[in-house]
N, C-alpha and C positions, 0 to 999 in steps of 0.2 A: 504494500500500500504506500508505504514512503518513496520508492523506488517511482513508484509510476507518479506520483506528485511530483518529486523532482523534476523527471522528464516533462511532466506540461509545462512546469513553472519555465525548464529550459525553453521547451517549446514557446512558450511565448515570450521568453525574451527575445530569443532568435525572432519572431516574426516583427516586432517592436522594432528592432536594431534596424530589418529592412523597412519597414514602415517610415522608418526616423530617415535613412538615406533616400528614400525615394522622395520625401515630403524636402527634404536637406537640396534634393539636384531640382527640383518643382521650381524651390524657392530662387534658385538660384538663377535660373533662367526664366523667371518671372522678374526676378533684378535687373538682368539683364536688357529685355522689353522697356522697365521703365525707362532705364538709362537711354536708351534708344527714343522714346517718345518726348523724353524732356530734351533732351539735341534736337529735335525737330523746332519741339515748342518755340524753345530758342532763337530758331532759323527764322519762324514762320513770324515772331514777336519783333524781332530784329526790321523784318520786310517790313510788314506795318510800320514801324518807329521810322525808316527813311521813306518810303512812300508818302509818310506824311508828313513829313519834313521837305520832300518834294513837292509836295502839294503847295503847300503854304507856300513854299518859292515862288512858285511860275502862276499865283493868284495875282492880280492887278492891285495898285491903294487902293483902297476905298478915299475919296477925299470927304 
């Protein structure tokens, strides 16, 4: 009876350990993604900021 307890308890450590790495590489390349999305952000925030700074340029005075 002890015997076979141990082995579940082992048993689910073992599947935990994988649970833990597969959740561990998920995360990691969901990291990844963000990093990826916020470099856009960046690019896309950027255009806007000179576009409208271009804008404003080539507008006429108002008198």
């Amino acid at each position: 009876m002890a015997v076979s307890g141990i082995m579940g308890i082992l048993k689910d450590v073992l599947t935990l350990t994988d649970e833990v790495k597969r959740l561990n590489s998920n995360t990691t390349r969901l990291a990844d993604k963000v990093d990826g999305i916020d470099k856009r952000l960046v690019r896309i925030e950027t255009l806007a900021e000179v576009a409208k700074v271009q804008a404003a340029m080539a507008l006429p005075k108002r008198d």
